[in-house]
N, C-alpha and C positions, 0 to 999 in steps of 0.2 A: 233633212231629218229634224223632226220636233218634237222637245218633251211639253208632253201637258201634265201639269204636277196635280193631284187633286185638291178639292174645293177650300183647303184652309192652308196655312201655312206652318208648319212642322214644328212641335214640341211648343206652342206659343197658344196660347185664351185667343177666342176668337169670338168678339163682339158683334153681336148681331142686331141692328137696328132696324126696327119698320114702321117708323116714323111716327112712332107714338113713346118709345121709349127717350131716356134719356138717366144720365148722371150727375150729381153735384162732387165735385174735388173738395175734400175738408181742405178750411183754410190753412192747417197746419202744415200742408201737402204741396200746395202750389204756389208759389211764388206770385208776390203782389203786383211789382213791375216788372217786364224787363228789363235788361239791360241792353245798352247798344252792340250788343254781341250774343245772340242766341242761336240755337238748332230746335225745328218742331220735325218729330219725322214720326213715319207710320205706314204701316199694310194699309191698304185701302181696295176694296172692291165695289163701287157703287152703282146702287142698282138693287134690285129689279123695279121699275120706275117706269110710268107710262109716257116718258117722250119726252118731250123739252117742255116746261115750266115755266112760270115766273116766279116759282117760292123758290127762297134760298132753301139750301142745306147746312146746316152748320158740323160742323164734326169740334171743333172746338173755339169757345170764344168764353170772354172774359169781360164780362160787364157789370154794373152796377146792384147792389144788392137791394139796393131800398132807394125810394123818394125818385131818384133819373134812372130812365133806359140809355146810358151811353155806355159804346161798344169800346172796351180798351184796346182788343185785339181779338181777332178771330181768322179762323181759318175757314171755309164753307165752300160748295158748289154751287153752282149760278148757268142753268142751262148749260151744261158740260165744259162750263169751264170752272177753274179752281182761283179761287181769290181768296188772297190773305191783305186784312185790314191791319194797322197798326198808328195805333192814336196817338201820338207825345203827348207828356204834361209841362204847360205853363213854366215848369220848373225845370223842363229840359232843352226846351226850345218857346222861343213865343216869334216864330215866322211861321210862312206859308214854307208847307214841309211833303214831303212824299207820305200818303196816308194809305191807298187800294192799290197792288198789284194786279195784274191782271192775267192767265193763262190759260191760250185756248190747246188744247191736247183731245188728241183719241182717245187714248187711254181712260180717259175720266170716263166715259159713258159706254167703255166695251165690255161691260160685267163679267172682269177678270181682276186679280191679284195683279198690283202693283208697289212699290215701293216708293215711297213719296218723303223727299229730305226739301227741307226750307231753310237754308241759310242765310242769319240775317246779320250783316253788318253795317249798320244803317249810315245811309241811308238806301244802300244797297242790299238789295234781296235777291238770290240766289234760288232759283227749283232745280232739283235734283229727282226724275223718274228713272227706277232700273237703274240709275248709275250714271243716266245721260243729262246734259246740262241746258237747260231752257232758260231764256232769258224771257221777263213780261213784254206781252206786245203792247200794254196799257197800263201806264200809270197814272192816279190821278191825283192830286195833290188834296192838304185840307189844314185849318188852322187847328194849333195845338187845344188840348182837351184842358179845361181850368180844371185847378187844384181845388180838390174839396174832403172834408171829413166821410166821405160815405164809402163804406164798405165795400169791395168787389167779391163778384162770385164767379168763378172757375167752372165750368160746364162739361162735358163732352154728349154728344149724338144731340144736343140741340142748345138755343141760348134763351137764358135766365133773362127774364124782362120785370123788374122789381120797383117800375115805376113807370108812371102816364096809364095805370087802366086798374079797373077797381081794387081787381087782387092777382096779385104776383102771381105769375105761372110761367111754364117753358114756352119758345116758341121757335119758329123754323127748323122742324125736324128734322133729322138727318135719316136716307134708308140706304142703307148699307150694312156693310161689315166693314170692324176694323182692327187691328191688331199689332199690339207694340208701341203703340203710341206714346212718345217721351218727350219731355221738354227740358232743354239742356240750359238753364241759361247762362251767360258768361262766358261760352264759348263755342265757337263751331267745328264742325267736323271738316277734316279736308274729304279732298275728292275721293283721295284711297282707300278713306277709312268707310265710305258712304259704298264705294264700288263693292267691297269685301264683304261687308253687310247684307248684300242685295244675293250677291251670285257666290257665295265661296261656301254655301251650305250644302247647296244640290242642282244639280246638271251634268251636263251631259263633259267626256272627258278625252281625249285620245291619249293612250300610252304611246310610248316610244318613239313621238313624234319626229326625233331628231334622225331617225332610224328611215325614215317616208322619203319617197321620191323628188327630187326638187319641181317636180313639175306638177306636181300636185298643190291644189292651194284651199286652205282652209278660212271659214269666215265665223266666227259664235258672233250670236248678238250682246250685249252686256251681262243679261241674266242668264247665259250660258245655256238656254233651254233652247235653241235654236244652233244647229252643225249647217253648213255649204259646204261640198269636197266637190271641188271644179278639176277635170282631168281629160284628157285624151286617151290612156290606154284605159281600156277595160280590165284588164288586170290589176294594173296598180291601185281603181278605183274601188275593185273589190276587195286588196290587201288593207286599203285602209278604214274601210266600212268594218273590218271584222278587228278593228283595231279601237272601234268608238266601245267606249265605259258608260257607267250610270253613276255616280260619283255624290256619297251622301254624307257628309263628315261631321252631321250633329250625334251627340252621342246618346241620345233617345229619342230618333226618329218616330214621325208620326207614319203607324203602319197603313198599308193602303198598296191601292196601283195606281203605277204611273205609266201610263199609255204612250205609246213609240210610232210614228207616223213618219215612214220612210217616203215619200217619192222623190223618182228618176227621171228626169227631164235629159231626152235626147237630141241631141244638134247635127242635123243632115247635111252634107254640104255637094251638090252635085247633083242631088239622087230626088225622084220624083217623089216618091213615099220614102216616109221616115217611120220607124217601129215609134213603138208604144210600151212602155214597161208599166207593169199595174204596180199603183201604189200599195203596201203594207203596213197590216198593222201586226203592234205587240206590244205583251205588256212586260211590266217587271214589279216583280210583287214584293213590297217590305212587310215584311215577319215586324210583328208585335215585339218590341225588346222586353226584355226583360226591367223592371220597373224597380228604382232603386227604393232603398226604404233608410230614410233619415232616422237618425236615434240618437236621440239629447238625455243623458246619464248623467248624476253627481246625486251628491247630500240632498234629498227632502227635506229634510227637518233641520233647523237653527235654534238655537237658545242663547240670548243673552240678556245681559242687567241694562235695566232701562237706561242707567247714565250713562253708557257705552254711547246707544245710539245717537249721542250728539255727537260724538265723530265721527260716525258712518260707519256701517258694516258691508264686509264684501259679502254680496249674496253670494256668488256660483262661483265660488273660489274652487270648486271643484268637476266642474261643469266639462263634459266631453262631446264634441258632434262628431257623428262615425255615417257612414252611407256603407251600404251591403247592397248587393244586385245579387239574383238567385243566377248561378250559372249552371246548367246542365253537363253533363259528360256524355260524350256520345263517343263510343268506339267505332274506328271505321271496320268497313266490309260488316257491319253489325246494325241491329234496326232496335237493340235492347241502349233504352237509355238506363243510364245507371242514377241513380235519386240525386239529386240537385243541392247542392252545397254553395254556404253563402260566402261571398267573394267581394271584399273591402273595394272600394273604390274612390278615387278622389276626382273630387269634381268641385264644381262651384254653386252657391248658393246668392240667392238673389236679396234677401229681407230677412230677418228677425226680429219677433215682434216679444216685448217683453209688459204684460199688461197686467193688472193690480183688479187682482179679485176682492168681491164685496165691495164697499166705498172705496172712493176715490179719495188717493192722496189730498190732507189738509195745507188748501195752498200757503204759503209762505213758513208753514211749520215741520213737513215731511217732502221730501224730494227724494226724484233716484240722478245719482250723479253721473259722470263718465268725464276723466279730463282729459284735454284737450289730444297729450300725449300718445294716449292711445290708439290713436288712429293716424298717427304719421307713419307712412310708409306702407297705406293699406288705402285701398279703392272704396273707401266707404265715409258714412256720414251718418247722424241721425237725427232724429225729433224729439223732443221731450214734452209731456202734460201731464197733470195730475191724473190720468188713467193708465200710464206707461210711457214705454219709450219703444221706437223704431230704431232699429240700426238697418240699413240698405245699404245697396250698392252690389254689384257683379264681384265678389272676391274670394275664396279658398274656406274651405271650411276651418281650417285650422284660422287662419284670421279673424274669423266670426270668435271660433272660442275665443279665441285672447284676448279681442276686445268685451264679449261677456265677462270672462273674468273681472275683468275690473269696474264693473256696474255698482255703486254702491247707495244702498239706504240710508239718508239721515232723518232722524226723529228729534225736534228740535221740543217736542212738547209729547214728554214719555207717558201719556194716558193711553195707548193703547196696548192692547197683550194679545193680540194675534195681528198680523200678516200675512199676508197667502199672495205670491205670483209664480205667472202662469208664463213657458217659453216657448214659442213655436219660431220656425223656420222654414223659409220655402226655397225653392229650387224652380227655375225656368217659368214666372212669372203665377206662380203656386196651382202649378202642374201637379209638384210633387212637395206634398207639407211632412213636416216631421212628427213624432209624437209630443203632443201633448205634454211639457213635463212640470210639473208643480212644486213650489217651494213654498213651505211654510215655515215663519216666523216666529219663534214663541221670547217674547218679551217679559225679562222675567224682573219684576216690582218688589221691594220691600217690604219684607211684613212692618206692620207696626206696632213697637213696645209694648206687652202687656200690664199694665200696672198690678202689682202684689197685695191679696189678697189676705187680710188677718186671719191668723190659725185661729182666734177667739173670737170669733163670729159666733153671736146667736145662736141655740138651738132652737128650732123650731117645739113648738109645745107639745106636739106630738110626740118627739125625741126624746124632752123632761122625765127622768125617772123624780118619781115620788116616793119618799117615806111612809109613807099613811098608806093605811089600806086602801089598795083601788077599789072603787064603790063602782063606777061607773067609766062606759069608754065615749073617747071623745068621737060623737055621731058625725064628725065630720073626717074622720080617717079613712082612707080608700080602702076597698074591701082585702087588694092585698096583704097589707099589714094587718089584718085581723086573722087572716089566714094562716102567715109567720106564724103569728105570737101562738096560735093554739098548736099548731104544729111544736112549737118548740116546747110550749109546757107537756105534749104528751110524752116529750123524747127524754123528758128530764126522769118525769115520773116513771118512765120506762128504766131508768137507769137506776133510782132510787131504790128501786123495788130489787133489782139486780143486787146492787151492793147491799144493804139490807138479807137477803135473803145468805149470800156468801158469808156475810160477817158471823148470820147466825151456825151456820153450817161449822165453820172455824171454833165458835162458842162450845158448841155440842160435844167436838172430838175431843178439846182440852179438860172439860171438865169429870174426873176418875169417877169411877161406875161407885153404886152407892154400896154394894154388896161385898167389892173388893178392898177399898180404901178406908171405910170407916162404918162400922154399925150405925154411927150417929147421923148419919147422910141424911141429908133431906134433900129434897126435890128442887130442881133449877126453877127457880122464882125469875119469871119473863116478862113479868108485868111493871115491871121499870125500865123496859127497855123502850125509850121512845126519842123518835127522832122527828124533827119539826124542821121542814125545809123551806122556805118562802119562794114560791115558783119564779117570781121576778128576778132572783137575786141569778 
């Protein structure tokens, strides 16, 4: 019985080369030397390729950036076999030293997924396919690489050639696929941890096995996608065929089929014709899981006094990462799903990137911090540049928070009055990212002392009342103030006429009729009655 898994390998980016593509690693990323204890491992499928060659493939190498083409280290195919080079420096070694491994494998040109670990403890190198251990059949030796100021650059699906031809370009392609690709340096992996990696996600499973006949005998290959059940009775051979599982224990499997290719091979002993059992097939389908949704919560918005930030401010002092998976409820003996409700989950995240919108941090005067503390006793690490900081590593979302919390901003030179960054997070090699979530900074500056203004200031001459008759207005007043001032003289004389008119009405009632109070009456004389107002005033 044999499982064939489909064309990529499950929950993981899957890089597809055809031999025109290629990648450069930022220096920030990749490590300059190694050390005399490293792990390079990787999916690898290669192929589809018309035969055997004389071009290399490179999948990754580590050469010179400018001025020399020298190879520090690389990994490549070479007519179906796999060789990995590794150059010493002058400063590590100055003899004749182990420099190209050599290994000839099937695997390498059967245009299938396999698992490929390289352990290097030098001078000893180690292949690791599926789990199983290959020693080189050819090693060739070579004198150490001198020391020099130039730059290396970091590659994958081909290699950087940055010196000996007019202008720098890639070269030795790689066509393949590849997926997972990591570079451990400082330490390697053991056998166990390389076996569990390979086959402990999906294959094939037998329950109960303690439960099986003793006369029954079972064989998996490493990557568990291959069962042998060797027996004599026919019966117990089909108790334990109906005993084989499909066994997938990533927790967001990549959906598909995976196709089941039973044959029966019969052993006649005696008998002139031997039967024939027809092979079968069958598949087993994974369902689409359900797709979690990362969500990074706290404070937007910060305010503080410029002289603060020379001591650093904690950005995401309030900062939450949460996962939700939608989970369905289905009642049995029922075909009515009931509406879908979100169901926390904890799992783990891979990277969180924390990156500085608009310009880039002024170097030597604005940093973001993280001390060293913070990350004992957690599976992570990070990078820092004047665009942001990574924090990586395989470890718990609640770890991620803790270590954001304590990210801090210092501003050594308080001229600016906004900052704005941005926090994303991924999950199984950024399968699955998180939202988006933005903090903005408002840096808040000192106003500056206003100096005190004399209340005896100048009026302007416009302003100037004068004693003297105004003869004339000064032609250079805006039309509004000419429009006041008549408006105001109509309001007065409006008013003038009002009281004037009252005072006289008052005058009339008080003074006794002329017929009752005195024969000698004479007539109210009005003609002295005047009143003189200065509209100005």
């Amino acid at each position: 019985m044999s499982l064939l898994t489909d064309g990529g390998r499950d929950s993981e980016l899957i890089f597809r080369f055809d031999g025109r593509q290629a990648a450069k690693i930022p220096d920030w990323v990749a490590p300059q030397n190694l050390t005399d204890q490293f792990t390079i491992a990787t999916w690898m499928k290669h192929g589809p390729s018309p035969g055997l060659r004389g071009e290399k493939e490179t999948l990754l190498c580590n050469s010179d950036k400018t001025e020399m083409n020298r190879h520090h280290y690389s990994l490549y195919v070479h007519n179906c076999r796999l060789v990995f080079l590794l150059r010493r420096d002058y400063t590590q070694s100055s003899s004749f030293r182990p420099a190209e491994f050599h290994w000839k494998l099937e695997q390498i040109c059967d245009k299938e997924w396999h698992y490929y670990v390289i352990n290097v403890e030098f001078p000893v190198v180690t292949l690791y396919v599926d789990g199983v251990t290959y020693d080189p059949y050819l090693v060739t030796d070579d004198w150490p690489i001198h020391s020099s100021q130039i730059d290396v650059q970091l590659t994958v699906g081909a290699c950087w050639q940055g010196g000996e031809v007019s202008k720098a370009r890639f070269t030795q392609y790689f066509r393949g696929s590849l997926s997972g690709l990591t570079v451990r340096p400082g330490k390697i992996e053991s056998q166990k941890v390389i076996s569990c990696l390979q086959a402990c996600k999906e294959g094939l499973d037998i329950t109960s096995l303690e439960s099986m006949d003793k006369g029954l005998k079972f064989h998996f290959n490493p990557a568990q996608s291959v069962l042998v059940i060797e027996g004599e009775d026919l019966e117990q051979v089909n108790t334990a065929l109906r005993k084989v599982s499909y066994i997938n224990s990533r927790q967001f499997p990549t959906a598909g089929a995976r196709r089941i290719h039973i044959s029966t091979t019969v052993q006649c002993f005696g008998e002139d014709v031997c039967i024939s059992v027809p092979d079968i097939e069958a598949v087993v389908m994974v369902m689409q899981p359900s797709e979690p949704r990362i969500t990074i919560t706290g404070a937007e918005h910060l305010s503080i006094p410029a002289s603060d930030l020379a001591l650093g401010l904690s950005l995401f002092r309030d900062l939450h990462i949460s996962s939700t998976v939608m989970k369905s409820d289905q009642t049995s003996h029922s075909t009515v799903h009931r509406s879908g409700m979100l169901e926390e989950i904890v799992h783990s995240l891979d990277y969180c990137d924390i990156l500085v919108l608009g310009e880039e941090l002024k170097e030597g005067l604005e940093t973001l911090q993280l001390p060293h503390s913070a990350l004992l006793g957690k599976h992570l690490d990070y990078t820092n540049s004047t665009s942001g900081m990574s924090i990586y590593g395989v470890d718990s979302m609640v770890h991620y928070a803790q270590v954001i919390r304590q990210v801090r901003y210092q501003n050594l030179h308080n001229d600016v009055s906004v900052r704005t960054f941005r926090v994303t997070c991924s999950e199984l090699n950024g399968r699955y990212t998180s939202n988006p979530f933005t903090q903005q900074v408002n840096v808040l500056h000192r106003e500056q002392p206003v100096k005190h203004v004399s209340h005896q200031m100048a009026q302007p001459k416009s302003m100037q009342l004068s004693h003297h008759p105004v003869t004339a207005f000064n032609t250079k007043s805006s039309d509004v103030s000419g429009v006041v001032i008549v408006v105001c003289v109509a309001v007065l004389m409006v008013v003038i006429v009002s009281v004037s008119y009252q005072l006289y009405l008052k005058h009339v009632q008080e003074v006794p009729d002329a017929h009752t109070q005195s024969k000698e009456g004479k007539d109210l004389d009005l003609s002295a009655l005047t009143i003189t107002v200065n509209p100005l005033e």
